[in-house]
C-alpha positions as CSV (number, residue, x, y, z in Angstrom):
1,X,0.0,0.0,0.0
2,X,1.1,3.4,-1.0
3,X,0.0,6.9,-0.1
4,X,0.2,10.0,-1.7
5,X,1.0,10.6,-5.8
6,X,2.2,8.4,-7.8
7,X,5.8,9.0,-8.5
8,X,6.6,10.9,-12.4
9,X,7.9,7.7,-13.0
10,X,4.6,5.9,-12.7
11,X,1.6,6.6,-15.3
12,X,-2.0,5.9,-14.5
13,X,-2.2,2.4,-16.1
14,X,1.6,1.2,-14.6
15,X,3.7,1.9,-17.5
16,X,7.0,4.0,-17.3
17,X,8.0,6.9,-18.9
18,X,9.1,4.9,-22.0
19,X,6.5,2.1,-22.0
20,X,4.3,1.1,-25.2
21,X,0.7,0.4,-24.5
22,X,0.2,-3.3,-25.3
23,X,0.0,-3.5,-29.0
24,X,-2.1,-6.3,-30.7
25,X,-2.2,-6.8,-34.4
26,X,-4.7,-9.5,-35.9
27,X,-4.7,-10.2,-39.5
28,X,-7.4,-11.4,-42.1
29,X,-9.7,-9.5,-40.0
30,X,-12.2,-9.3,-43.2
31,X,-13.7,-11.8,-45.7
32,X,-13.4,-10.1,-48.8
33,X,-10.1,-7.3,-48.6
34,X,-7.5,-7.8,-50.1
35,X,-5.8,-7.4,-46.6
36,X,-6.9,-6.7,-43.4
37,X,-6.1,-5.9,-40.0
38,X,-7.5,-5.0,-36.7
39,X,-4.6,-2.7,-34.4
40,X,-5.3,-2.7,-30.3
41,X,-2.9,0.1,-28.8
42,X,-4.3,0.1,-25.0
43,X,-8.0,0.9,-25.5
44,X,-7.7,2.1,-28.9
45,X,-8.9,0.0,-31.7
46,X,-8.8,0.2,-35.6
47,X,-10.2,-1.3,-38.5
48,X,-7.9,-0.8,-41.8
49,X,-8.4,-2.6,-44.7
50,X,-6.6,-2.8,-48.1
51,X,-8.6,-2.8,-51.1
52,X,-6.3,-3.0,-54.9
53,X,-8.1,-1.7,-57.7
54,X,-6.8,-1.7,-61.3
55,X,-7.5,1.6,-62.2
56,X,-5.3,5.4,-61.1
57,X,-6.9,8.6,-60.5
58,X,-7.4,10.8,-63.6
59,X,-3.9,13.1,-63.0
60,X,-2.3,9.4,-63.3
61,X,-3.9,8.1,-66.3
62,X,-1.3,6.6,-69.0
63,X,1.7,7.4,-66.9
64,X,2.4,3.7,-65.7
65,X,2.6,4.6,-62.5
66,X,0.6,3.6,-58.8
67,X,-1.1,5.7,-56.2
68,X,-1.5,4.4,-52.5
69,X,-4.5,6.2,-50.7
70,X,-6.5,6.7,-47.2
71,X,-9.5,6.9,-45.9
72,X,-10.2,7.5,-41.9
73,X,-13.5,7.8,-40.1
74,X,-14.6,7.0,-36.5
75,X,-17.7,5.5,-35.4
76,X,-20.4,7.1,-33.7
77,X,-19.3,5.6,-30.0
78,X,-15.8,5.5,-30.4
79,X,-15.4,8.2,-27.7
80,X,-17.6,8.8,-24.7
81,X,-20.3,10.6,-26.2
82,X,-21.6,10.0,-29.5
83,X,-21.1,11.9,-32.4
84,X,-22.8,12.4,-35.7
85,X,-21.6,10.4,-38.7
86,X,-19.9,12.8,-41.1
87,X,-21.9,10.8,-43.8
88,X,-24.9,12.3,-42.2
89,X,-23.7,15.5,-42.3
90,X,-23.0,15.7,-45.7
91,X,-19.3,16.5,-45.5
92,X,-15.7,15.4,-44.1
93,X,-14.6,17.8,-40.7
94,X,-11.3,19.5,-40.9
95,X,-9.6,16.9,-38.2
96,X,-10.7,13.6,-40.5
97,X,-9.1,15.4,-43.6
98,X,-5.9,15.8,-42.1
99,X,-5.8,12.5,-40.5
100,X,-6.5,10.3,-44.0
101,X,-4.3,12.6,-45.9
102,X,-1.4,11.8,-42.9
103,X,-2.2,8.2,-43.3
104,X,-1.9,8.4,-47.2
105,X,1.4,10.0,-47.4
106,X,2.9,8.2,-44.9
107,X,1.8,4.5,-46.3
108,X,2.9,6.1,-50.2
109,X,6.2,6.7,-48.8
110,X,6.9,2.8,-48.7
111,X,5.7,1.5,-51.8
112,X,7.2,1.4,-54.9
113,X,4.8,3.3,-56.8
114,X,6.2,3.2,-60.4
115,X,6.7,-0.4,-60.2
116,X,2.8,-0.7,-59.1
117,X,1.4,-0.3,-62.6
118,X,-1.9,1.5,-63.0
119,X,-3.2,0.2,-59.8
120,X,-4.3,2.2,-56.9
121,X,-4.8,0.5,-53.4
122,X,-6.7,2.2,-50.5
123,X,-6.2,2.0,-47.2
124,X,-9.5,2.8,-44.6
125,X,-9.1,3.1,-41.5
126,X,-12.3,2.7,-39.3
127,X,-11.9,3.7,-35.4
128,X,-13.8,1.4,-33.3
129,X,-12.6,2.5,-30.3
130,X,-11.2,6.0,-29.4
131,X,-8.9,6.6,-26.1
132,X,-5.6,8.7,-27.7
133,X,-3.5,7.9,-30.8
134,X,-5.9,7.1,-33.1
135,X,-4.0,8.4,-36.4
136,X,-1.1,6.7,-35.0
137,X,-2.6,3.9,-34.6
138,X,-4.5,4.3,-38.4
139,X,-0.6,4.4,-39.7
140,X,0.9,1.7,-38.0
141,X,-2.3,-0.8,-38.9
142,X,-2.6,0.8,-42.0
143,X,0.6,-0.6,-43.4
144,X,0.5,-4.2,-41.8
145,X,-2.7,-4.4,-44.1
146,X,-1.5,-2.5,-47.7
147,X,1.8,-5.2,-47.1
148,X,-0.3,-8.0,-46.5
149,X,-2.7,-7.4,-49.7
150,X,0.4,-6.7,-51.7
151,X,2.4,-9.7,-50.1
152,X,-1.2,-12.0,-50.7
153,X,-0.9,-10.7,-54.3
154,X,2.7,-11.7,-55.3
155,X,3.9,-7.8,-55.0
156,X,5.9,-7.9,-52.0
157,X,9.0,-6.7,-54.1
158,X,6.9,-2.9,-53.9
159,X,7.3,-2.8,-50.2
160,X,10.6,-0.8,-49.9
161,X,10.1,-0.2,-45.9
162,X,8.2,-0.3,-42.8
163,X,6.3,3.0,-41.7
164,X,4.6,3.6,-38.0
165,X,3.9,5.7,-35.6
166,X,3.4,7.0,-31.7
167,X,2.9,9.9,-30.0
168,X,5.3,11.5,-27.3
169,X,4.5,14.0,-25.2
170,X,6.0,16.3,-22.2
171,X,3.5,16.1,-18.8
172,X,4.7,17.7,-16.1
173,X,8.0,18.3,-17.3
174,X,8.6,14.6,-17.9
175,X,9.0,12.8,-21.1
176,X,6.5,10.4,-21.8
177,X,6.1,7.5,-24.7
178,X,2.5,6.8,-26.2
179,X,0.1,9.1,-24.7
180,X,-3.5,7.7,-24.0
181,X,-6.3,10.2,-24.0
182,X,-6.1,11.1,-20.9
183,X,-2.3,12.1,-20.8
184,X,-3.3,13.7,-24.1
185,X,-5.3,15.9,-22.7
186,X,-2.9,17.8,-20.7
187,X,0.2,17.4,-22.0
188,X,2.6,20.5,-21.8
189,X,4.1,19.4,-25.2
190,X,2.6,17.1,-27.6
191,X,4.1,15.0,-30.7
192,X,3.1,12.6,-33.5
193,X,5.9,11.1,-35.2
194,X,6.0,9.0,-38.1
195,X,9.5,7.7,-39.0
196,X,10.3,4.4,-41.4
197,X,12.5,1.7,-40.3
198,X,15.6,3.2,-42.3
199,X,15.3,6.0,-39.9
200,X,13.5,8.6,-42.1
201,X,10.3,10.5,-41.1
202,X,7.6,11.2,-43.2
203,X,6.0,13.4,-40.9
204,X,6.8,15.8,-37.6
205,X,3.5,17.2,-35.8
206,X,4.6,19.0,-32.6
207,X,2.9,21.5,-30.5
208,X,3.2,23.1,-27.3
209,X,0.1,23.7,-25.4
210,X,1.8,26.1,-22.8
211,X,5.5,27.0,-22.1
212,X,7.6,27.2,-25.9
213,X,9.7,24.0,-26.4
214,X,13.1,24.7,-27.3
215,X,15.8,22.3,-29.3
216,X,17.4,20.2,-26.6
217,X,13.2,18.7,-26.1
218,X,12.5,18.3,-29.3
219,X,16.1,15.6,-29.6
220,X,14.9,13.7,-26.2
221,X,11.4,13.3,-27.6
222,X,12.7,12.4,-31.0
223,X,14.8,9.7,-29.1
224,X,12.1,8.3,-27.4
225,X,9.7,8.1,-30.7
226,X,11.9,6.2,-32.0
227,X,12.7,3.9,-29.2
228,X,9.2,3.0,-29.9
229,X,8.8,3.3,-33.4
230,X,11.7,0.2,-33.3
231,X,9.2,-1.9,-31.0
232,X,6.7,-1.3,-33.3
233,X,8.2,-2.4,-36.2
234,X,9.1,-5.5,-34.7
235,X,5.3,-5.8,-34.1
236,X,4.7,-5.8,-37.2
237,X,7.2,-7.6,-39.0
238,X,5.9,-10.7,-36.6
239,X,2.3,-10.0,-38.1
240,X,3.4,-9.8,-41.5
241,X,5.3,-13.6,-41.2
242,X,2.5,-14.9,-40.9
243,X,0.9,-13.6,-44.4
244,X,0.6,-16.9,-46.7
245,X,1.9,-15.9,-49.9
């Protein structure tokens, strides 16, 4: 028995500074996709399935070449209260075109487009469950199922990396790995990082809620992104071996 706070060192659900949540990945999730998979970070849960089409949008017509695209949305009681289906309303919100734009870029920056043909393959990513990390999460699922439809398919050779990614954050003045919502919510600093297994990024998003972050912050939380980033690649990679080509 303890009294008083919890030490900095200690999170709400146990983990240390540096801890992943647990991370699940299920494949084959979905009878007819090309390749599916269902991501568990914590209590967050995604949906992402691959669908290959032979066909390019119209800017890529007769140019031989592939596109790789996202689509995101989050069900009605993902979160704690319900919200409105943006297919009711008649229009995507500003937060879910960013998000499946994110998720786009960063799964294109893996696949080897001009070899692709005139195929484009779509990635959507369907929250089923909402508690931090969701885009992250969207990523880091997204790719285990575009490799596994292109691994089903005999195009393996057109995966030229791994891509995930995690969130860190500062919360009271400590560094912290993988924030759930409620760390989140009042964290002093807050990044998403998406970085490849050769040890590019595809994408920085950092932003300080209060007190300006300065250089030396920005390294440490790099450092710990990819601490995790590495964990999560091995995640996946132990999915993907199980893919029956």
């Amino acid at each position: 028995m303890s009294i008083g706070n919890r030490p900095p060192s200690v999170r709400a659900d146990g983990r240390g500074p540096s801890d992943l949540r647990p991370v699940t990945l299920t494949l084959g999730v979905l009878k007819w996709a090309e390749g599916s998979c269902r991501i568990r970070v914590g209590d967050t849960e995604v949906l992402c399935a691959a669908t290959i089409t032979d066909r390019v949008p119209p800017h890529l017509r007769g140019k031989g070449t592939g596109w790789v695209t996202a689509e995101y949305a989050m069900l009605p009681r993902a979160t704690s209260e319900r919200t409105d289906r943006e297919s009711v309303k008649g229009r995507l919100g500003g937060r879910t075109h960013e998000i499946q734009r994110l998720v786009g870029r960063s799964l294109r920056g893996v696949v080897d487009l001009a070899r692709l043909g005139e195929r484009t393959v779509t990635v959507d990513c369907d929250v089923l469950q909402a508690d931090g990390g969701t885009r992250c999460a969207s990523i880091t699922g997204g790719y285990v199922a575009l490799a596994a439809a292109l691994m089903t398919y005999g195009m393996e050779r057109l995966i030229v990396g791994k891509v995930a990614a995690v969130s860190v954050g500062v919360i009271e003045g400590a560094a912290m790995l993988d924030l759930d919502y409620g760390e989140d919510s009042r964290a002093e600093v807050d990044f998403n990082v998406v970085g490849t297994d050769a040890g590019t990024y595809v994408e920085l998003q950092g932003t300080a809620e209060g007190k300006p972050f300065d250089r030396a912050r920005v390294d440490a939380l790099l450092d710990l992104a990819n601490l995790g980033l590495a964990r999560l690649f091995e995640v996946q990679g132990t999915a993907l071996s199980t893919v029956r080509r």
